[in-house]
mmCIF file of the N, C-alpha and C atoms, coordinates in Angstrom:
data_MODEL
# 
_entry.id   MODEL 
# 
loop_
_atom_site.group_PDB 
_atom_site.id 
_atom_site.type_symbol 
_atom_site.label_atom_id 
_atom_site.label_alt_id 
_atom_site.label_comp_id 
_atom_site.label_asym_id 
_atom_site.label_entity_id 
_atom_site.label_seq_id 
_atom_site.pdbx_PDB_ins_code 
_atom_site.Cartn_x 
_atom_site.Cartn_y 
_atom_site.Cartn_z 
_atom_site.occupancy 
_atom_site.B_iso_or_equiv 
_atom_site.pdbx_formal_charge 
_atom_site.auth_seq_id 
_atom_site.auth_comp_id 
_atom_site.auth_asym_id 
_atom_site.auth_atom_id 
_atom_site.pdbx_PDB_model_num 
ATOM 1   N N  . UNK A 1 1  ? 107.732 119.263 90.549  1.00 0.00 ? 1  UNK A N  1 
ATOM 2   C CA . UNK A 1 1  ? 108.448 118.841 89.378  1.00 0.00 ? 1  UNK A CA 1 
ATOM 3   C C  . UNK A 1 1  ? 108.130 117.367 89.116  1.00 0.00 ? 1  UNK A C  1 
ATOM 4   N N  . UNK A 1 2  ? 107.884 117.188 87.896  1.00 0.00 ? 2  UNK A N  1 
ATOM 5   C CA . UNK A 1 2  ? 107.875 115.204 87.115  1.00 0.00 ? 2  UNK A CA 1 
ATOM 6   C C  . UNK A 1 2  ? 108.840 115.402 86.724  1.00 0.00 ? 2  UNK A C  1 
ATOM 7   N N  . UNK A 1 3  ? 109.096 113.986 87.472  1.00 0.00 ? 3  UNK A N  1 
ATOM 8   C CA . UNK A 1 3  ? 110.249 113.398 86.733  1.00 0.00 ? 3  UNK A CA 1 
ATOM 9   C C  . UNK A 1 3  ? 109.647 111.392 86.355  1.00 0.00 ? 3  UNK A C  1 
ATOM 10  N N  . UNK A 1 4  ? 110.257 111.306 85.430  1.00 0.00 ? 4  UNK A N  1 
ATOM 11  C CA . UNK A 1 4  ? 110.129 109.934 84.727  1.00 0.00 ? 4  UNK A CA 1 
ATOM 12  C C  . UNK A 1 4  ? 111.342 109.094 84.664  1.00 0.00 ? 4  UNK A C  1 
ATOM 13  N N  . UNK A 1 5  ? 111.573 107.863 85.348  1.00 0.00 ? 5  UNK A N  1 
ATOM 14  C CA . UNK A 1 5  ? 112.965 106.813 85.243  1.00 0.00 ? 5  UNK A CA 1 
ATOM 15  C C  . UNK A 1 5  ? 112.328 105.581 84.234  1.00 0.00 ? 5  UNK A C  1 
ATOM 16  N N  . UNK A 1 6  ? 112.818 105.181 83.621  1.00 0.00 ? 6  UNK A N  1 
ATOM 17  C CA . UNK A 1 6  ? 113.352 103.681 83.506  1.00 0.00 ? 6  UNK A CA 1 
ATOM 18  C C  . UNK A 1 6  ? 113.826 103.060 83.901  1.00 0.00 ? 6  UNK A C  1 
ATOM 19  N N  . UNK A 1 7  ? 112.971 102.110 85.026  1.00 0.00 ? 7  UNK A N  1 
ATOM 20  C CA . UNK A 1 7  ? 113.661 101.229 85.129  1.00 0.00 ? 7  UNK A CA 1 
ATOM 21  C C  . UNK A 1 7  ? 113.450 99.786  85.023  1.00 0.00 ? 7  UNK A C  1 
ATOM 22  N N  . UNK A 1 8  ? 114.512 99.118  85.219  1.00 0.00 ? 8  UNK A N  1 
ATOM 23  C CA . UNK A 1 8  ? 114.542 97.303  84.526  1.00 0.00 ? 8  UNK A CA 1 
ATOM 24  C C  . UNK A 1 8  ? 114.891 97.141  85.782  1.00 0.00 ? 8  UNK A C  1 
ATOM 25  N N  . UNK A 1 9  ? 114.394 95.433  86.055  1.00 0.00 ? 9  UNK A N  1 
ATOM 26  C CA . UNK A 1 9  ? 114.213 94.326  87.051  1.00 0.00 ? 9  UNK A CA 1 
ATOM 27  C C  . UNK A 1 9  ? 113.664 94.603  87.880  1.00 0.00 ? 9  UNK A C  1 
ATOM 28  N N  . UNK A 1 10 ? 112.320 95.295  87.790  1.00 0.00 ? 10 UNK A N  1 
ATOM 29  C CA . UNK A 1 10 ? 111.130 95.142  88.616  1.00 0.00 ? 10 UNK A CA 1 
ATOM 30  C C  . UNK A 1 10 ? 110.087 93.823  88.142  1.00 0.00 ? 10 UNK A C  1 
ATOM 31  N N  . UNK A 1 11 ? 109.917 93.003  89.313  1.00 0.00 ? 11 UNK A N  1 
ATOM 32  C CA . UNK A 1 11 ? 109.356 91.429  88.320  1.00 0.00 ? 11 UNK A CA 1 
ATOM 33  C C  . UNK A 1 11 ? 108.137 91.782  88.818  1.00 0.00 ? 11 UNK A C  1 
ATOM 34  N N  . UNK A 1 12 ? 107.829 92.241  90.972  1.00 0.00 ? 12 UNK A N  1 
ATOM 35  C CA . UNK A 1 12 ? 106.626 91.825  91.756  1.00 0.00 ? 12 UNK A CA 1 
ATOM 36  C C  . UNK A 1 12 ? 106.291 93.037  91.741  1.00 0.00 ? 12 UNK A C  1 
ATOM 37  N N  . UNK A 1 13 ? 105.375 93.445  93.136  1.00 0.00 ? 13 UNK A N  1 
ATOM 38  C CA . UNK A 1 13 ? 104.674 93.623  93.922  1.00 0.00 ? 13 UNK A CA 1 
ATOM 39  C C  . UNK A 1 13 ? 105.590 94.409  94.733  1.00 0.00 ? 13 UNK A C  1 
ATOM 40  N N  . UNK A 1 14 ? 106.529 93.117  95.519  1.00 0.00 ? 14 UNK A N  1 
ATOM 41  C CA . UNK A 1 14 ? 107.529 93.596  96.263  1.00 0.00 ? 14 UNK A CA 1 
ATOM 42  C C  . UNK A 1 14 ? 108.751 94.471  95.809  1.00 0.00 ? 14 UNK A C  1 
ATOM 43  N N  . UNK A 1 15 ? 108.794 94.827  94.827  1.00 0.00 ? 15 UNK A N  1 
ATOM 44  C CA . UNK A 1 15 ? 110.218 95.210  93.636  1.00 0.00 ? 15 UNK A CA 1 
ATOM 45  C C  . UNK A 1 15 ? 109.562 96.940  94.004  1.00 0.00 ? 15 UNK A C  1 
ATOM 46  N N  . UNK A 1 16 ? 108.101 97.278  93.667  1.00 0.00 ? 16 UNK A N  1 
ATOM 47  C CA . UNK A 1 16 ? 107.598 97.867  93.910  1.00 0.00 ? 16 UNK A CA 1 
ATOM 48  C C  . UNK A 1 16 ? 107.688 98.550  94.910  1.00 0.00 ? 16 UNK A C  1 
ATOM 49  N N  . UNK A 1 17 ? 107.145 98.335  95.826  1.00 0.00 ? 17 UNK A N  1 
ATOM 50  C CA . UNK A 1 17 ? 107.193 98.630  97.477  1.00 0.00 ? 17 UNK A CA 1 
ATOM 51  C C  . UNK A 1 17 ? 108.162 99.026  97.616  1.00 0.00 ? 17 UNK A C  1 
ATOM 52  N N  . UNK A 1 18 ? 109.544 98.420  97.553  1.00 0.00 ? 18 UNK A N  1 
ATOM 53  C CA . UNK A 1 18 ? 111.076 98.624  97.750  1.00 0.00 ? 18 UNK A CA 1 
ATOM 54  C C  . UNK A 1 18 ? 111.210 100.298 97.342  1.00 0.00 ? 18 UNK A C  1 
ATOM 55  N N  . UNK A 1 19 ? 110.710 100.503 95.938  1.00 0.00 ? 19 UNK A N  1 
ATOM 56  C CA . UNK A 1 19 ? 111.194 101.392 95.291  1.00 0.00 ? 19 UNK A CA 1 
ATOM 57  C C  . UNK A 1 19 ? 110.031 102.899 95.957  1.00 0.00 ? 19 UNK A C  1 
ATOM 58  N N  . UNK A 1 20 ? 109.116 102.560 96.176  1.00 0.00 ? 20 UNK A N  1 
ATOM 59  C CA . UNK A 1 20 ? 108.335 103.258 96.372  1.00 0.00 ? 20 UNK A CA 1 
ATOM 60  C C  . UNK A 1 20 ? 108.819 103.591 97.900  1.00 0.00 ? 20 UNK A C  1 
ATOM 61  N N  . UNK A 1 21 ? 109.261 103.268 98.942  1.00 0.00 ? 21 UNK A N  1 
ATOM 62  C CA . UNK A 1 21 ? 109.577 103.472 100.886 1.00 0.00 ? 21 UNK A CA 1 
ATOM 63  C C  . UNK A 1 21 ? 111.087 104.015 100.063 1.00 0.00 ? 21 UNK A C  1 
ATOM 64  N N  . UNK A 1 22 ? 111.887 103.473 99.262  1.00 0.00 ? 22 UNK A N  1 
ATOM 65  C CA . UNK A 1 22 ? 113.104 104.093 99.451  1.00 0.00 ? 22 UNK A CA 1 
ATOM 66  C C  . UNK A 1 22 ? 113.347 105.660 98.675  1.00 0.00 ? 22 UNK A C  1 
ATOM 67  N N  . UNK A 1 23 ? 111.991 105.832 97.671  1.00 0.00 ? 23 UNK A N  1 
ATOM 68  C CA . UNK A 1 23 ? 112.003 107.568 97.215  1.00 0.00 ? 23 UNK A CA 1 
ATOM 69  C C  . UNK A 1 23 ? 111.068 107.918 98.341  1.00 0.00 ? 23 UNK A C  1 
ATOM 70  N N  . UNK A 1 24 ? 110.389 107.279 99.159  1.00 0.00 ? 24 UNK A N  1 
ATOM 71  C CA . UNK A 1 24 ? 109.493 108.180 100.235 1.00 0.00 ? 24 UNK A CA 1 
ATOM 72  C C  . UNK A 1 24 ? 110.393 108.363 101.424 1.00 0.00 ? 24 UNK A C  1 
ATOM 73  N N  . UNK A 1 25 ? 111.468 107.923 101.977 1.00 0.00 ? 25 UNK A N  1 
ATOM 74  C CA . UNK A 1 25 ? 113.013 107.943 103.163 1.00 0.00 ? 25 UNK A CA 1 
ATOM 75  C C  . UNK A 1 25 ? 113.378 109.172 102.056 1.00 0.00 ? 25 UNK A C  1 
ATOM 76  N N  . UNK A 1 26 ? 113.460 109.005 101.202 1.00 0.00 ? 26 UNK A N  1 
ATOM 77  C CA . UNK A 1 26 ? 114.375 110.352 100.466 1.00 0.00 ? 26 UNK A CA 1 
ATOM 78  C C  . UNK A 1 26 ? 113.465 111.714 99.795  1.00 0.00 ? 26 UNK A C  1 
ATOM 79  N N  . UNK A 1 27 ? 112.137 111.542 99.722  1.00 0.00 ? 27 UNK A N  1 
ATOM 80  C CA . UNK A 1 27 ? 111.424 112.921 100.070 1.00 0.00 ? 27 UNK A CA 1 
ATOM 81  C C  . UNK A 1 27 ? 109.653 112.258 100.241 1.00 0.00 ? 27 UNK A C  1 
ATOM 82  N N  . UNK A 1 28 ? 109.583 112.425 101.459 1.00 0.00 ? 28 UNK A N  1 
ATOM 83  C CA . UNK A 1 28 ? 108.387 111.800 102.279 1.00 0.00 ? 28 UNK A CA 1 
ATOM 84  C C  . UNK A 1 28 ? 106.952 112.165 101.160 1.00 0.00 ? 28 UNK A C  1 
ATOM 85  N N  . UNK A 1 29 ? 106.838 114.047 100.564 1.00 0.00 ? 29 UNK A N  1 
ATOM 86  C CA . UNK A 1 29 ? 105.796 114.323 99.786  1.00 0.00 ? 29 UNK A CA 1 
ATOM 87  C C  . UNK A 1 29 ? 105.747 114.142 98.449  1.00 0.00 ? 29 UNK A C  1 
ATOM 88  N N  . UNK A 1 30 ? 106.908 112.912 97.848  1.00 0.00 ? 30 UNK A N  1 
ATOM 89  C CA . UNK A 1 30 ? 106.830 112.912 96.482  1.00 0.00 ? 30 UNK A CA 1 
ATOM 90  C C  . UNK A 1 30 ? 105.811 111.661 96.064  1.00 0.00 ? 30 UNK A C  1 
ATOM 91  N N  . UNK A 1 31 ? 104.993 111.859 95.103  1.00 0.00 ? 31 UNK A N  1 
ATOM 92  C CA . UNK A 1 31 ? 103.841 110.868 94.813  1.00 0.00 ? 31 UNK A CA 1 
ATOM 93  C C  . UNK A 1 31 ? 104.230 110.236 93.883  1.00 0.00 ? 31 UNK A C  1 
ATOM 94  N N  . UNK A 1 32 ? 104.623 109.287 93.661  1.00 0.00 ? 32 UNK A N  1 
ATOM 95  C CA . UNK A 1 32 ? 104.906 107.717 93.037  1.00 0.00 ? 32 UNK A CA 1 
ATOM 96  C C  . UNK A 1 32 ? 104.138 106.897 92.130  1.00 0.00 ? 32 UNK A C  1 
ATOM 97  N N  . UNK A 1 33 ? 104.043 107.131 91.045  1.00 0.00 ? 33 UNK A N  1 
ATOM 98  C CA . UNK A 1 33 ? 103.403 106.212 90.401  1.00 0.00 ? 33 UNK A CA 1 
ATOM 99  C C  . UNK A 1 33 ? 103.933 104.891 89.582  1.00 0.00 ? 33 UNK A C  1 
ATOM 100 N N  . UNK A 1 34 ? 103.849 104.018 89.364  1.00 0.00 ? 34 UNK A N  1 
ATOM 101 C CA . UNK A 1 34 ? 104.995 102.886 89.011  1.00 0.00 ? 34 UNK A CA 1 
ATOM 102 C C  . UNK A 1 34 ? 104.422 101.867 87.688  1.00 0.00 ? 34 UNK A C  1 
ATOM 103 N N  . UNK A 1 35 ? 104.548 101.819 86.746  1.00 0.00 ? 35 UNK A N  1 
ATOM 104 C CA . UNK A 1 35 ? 103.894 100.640 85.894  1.00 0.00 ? 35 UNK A CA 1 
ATOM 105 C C  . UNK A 1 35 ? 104.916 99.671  85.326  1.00 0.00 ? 35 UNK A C  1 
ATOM 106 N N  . UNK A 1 36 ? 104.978 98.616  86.136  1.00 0.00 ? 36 UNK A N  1 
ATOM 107 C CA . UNK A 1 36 ? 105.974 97.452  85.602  1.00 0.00 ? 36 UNK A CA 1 
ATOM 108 C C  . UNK A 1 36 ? 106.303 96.908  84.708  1.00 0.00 ? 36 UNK A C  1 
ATOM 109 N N  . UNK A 1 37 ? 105.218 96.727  83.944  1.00 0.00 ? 37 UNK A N  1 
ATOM 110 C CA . UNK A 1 37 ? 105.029 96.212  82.619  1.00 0.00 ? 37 UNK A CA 1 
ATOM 111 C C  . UNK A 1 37 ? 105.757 97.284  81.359  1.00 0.00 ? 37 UNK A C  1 
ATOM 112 N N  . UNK A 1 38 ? 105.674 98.889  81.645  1.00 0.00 ? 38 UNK A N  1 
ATOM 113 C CA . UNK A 1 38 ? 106.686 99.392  80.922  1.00 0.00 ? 38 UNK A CA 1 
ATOM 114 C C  . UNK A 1 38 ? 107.996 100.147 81.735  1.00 0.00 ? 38 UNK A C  1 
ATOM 115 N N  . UNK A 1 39 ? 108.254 99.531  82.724  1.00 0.00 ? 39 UNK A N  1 
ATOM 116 C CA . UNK A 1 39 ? 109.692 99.869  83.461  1.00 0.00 ? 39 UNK A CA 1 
ATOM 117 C C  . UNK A 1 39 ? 109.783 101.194 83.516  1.00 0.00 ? 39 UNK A C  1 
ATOM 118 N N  . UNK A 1 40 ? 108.383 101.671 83.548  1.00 0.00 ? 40 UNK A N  1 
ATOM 119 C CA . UNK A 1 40 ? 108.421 103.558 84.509  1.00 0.00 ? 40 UNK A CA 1 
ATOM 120 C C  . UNK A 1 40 ? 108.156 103.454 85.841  1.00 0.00 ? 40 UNK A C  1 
ATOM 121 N N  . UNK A 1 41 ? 108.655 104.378 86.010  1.00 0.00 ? 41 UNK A N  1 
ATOM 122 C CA . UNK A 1 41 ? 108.228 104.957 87.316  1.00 0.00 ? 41 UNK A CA 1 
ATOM 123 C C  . UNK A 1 41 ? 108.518 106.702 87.514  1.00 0.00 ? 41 UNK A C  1 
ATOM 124 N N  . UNK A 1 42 ? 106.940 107.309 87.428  1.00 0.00 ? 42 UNK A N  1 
ATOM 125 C CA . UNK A 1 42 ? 106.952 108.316 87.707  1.00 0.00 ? 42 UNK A CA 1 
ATOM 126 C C  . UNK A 1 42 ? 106.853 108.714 89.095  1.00 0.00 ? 42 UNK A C  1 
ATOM 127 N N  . UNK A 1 43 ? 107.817 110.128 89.273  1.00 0.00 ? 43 UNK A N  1 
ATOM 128 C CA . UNK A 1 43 ? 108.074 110.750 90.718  1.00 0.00 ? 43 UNK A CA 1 
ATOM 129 C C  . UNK A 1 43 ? 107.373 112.580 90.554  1.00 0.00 ? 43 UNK A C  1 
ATOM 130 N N  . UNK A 1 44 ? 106.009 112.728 90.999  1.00 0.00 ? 44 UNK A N  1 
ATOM 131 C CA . UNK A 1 44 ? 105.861 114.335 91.051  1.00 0.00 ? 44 UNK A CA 1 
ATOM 132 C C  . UNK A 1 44 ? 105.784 114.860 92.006  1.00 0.00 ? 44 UNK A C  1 
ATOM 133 N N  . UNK A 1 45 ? 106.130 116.229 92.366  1.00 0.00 ? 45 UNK A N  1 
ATOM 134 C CA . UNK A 1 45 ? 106.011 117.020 93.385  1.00 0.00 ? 45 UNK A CA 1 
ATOM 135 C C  . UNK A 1 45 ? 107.648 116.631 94.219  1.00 0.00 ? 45 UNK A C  1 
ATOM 136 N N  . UNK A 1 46 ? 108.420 115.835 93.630  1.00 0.00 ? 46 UNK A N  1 
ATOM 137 C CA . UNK A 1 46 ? 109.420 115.700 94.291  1.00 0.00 ? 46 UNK A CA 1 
ATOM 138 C C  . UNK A 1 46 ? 110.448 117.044 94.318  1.00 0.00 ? 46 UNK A C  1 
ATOM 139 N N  . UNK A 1 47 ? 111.130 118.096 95.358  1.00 0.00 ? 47 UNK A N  1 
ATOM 140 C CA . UNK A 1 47 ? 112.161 119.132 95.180  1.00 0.00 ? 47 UNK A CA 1 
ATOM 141 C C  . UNK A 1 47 ? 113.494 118.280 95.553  1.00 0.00 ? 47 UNK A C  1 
ATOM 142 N N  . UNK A 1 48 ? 113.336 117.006 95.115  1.00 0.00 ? 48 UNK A N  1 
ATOM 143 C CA . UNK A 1 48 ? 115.090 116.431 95.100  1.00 0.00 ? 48 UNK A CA 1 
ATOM 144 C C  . UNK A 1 48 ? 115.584 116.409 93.612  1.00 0.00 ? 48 UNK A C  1 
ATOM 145 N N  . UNK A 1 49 ? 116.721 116.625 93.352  1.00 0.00 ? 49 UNK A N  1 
ATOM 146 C CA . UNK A 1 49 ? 117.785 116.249 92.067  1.00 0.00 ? 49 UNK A CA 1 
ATOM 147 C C  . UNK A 1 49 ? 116.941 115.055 91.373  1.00 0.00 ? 49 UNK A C  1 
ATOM 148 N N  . UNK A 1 50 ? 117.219 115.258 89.842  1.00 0.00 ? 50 UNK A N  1 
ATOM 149 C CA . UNK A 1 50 ? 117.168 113.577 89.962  1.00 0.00 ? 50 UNK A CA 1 
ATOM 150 C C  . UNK A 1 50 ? 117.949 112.567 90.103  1.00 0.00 ? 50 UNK A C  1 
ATOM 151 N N  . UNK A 1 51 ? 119.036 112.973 89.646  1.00 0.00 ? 51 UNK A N  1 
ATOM 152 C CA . UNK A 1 51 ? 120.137 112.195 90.565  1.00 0.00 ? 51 UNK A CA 1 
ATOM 153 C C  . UNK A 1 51 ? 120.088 111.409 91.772  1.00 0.00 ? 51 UNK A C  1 
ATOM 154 N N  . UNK A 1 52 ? 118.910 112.399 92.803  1.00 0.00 ? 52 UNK A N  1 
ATOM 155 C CA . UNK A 1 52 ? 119.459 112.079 93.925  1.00 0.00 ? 52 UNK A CA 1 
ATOM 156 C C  . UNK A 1 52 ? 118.764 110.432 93.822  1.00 0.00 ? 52 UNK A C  1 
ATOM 157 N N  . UNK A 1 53 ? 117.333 110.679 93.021  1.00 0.00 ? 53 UNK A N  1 
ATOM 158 C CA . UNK A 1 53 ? 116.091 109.905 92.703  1.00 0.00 ? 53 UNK A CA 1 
ATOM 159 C C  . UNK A 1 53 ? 116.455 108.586 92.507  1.00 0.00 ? 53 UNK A C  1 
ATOM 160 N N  . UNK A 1 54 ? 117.191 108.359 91.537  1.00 0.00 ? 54 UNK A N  1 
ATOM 161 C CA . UNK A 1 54 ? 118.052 107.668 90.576  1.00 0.00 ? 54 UNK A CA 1 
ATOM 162 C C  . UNK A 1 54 ? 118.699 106.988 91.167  1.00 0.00 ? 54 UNK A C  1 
ATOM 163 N N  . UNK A 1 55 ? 119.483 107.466 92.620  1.00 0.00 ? 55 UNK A N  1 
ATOM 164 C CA . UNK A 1 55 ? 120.247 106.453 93.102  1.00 0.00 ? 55 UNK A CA 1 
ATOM 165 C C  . UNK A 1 55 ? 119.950 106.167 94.590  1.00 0.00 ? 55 UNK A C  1 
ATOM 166 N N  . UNK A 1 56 ? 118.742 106.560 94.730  1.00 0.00 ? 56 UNK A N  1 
ATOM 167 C CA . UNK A 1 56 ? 117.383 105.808 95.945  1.00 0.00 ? 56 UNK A CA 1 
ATOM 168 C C  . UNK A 1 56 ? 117.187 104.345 94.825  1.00 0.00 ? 56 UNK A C  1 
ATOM 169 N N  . UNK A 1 57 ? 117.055 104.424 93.503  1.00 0.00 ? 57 UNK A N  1 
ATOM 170 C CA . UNK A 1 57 ? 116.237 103.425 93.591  1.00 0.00 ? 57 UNK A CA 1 
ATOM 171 C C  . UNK A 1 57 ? 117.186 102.599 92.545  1.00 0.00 ? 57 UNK A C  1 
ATOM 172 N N  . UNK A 1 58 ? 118.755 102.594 92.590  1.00 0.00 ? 58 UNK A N  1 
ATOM 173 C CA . UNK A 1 58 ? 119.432 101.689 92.406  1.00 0.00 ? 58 UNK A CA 1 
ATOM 174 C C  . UNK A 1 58 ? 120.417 101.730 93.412  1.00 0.00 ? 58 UNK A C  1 
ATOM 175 N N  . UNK A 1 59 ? 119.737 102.137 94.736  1.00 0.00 ? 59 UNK A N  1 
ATOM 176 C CA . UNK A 1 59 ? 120.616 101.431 95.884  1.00 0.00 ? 59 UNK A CA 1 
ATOM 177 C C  . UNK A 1 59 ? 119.476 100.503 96.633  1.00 0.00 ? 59 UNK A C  1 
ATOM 178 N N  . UNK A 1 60 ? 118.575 99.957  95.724  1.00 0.00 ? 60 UNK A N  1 
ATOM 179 C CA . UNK A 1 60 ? 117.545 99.243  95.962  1.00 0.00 ? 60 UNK A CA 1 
ATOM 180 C C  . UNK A 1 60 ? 117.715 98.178  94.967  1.00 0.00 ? 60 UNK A C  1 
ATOM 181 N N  . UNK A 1 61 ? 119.039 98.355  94.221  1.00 0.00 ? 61 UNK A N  1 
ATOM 182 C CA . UNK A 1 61 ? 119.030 97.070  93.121  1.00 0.00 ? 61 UNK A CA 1 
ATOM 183 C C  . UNK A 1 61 ? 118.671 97.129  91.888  1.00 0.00 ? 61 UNK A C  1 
ATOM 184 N N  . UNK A 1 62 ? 117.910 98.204  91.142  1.00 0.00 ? 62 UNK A N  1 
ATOM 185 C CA . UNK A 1 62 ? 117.654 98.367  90.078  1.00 0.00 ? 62 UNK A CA 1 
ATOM 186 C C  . UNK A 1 62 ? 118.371 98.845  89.592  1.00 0.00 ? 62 UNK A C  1 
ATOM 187 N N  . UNK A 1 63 ? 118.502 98.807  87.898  1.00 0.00 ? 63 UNK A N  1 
ATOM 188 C CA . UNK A 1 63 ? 118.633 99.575  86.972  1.00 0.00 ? 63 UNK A CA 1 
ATOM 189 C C  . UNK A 1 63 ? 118.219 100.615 86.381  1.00 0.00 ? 63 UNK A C  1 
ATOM 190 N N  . UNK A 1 64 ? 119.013 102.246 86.892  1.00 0.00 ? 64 UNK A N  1 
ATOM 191 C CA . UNK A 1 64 ? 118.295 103.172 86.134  1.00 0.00 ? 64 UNK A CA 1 
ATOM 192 C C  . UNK A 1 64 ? 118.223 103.404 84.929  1.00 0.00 ? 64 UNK A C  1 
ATOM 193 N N  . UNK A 1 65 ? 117.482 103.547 83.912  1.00 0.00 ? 65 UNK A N  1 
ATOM 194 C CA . UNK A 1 65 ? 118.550 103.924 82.501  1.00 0.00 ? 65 UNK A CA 1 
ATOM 195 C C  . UNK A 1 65 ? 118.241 105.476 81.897  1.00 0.00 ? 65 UNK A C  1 
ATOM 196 N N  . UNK A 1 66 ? 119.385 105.960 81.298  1.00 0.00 ? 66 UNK A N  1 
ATOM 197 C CA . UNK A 1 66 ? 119.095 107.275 81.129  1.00 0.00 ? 66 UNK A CA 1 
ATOM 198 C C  . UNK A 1 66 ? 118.166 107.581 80.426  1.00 0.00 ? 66 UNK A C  1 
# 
């Protein structure tokens, strides 16, 4: 399954990383793609909620938006 977030206050590199280890702790085979500059971040092959997605990566500090 793709799924697509928005999210805001990713500035680095490191904002990145964060977001990317804390959906891989919450499903190790989901593949991550991230572009900062338009505050996506795509998740495929993930079998979690997105919900669950969503709040991996604003218990990392971001903003999801619906």
């Amino acid at each position: 399954m793709n799924q697509t977030f928005t999210v805001t206050g990713m500035t680095c590199g490191h904002c990145e990383a964060a977001i990317r280890r804390a959906l891989a702790q919450l499903d190790p085979a989901a593949q991550v793609q991230i572009d900062r500059s338009q505050n996506r971040v795509d998740v495929a092959g993930s079998q979690q909620p997105r919900e669950a997605l969503a709040a991996a990566i604003r218990d990392e500090g971001y903003e999801v938006n619906p």
